[in-house]
N, C-alpha and C positions, 0 to 999 in steps of 0.2 A: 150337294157335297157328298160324294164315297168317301167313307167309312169301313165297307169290308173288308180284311183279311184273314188271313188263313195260317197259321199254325202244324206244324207235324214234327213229332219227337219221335224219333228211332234210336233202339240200341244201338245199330250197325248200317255202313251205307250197303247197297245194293250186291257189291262186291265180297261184303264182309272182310274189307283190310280196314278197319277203323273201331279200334275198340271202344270211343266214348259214346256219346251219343251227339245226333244231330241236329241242328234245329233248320228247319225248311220252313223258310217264310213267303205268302204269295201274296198277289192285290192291290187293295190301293195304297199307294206309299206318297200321298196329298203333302204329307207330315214326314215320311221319312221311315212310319211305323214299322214297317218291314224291314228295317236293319242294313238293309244293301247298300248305303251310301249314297242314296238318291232320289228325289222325289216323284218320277216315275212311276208309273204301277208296272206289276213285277208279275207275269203270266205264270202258271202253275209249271211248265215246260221250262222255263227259264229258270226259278226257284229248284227243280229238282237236280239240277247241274250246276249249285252253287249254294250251298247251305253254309249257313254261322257259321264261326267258327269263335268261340268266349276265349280272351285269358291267350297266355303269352306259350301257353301249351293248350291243348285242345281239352276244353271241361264239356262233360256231362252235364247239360242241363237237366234239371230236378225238382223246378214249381216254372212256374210261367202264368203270370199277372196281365192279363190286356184290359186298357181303358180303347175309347173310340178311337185316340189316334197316337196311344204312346202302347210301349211294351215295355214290360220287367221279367227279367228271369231269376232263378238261383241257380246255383253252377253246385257241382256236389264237393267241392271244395270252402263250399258256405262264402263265397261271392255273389255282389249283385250289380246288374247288369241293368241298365234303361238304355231307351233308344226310343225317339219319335218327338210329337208335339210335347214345348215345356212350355206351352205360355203364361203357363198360373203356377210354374215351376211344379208340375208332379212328376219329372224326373229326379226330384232330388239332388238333382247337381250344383247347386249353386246358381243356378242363373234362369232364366228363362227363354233361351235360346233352342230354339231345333235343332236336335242330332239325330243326321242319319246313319250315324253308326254308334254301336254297341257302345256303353261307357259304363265304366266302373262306379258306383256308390263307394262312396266313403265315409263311412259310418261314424261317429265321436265315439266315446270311451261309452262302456255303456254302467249306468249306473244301478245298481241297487238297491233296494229302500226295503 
């Protein structure tokens, strides 16, 4: 079973017309881990002409979490984002279903003690 992917955060694309940041995801996508909507693996060529894109406006991502076949990000908006294998649910979404696209956490109230 593959397992590798690959990861790259840029301030700006190549062109420098994109002021967020980018996330480029390459590899194996067994699970879907790479984001791109399909389980396919996903060549580093292919990845560089098509990066994430979080959120209903383009966020900056700003931590990024990998297990072997899921990913989480933080967006600089203080959203979070999973994507890939949830079979033991460590997407946090509620269910235990593969996503291969990006999906929001939604967090409960948070409490204080």
């Amino acid at each position: 079973m593959k397992k590798n992917f690959q990861l790259l955060l840029s301030s700006h694309c190549p062109k420098g017309t994109f002021n967020g940041g980018l996330l480029i995801v390459w590899g194996c996508g067994e699970f879907g881990q790479h984001g791109h909507g399909h389980s396919e693996d996903v060549p580093i060529g292919d990845a560089l002409g098509c990066p994430l894109w979080l959120g209903e406006v383009d966020r900056m991502v700003v931590e990024v979490a990998c297990g072997s076949s899921h990913t989480m990000v933080l967006t600089d908006d203080n959203k979070i984002y999973s994507w890939g294998n949830s079979n033991s649910g460590q997407l946090g979404v509620g269910t235990t279903e593969t996503s291969p696209h990006p999906r929001p956490l939604h967090l409960g109230s948070v409490v204080r003690y």
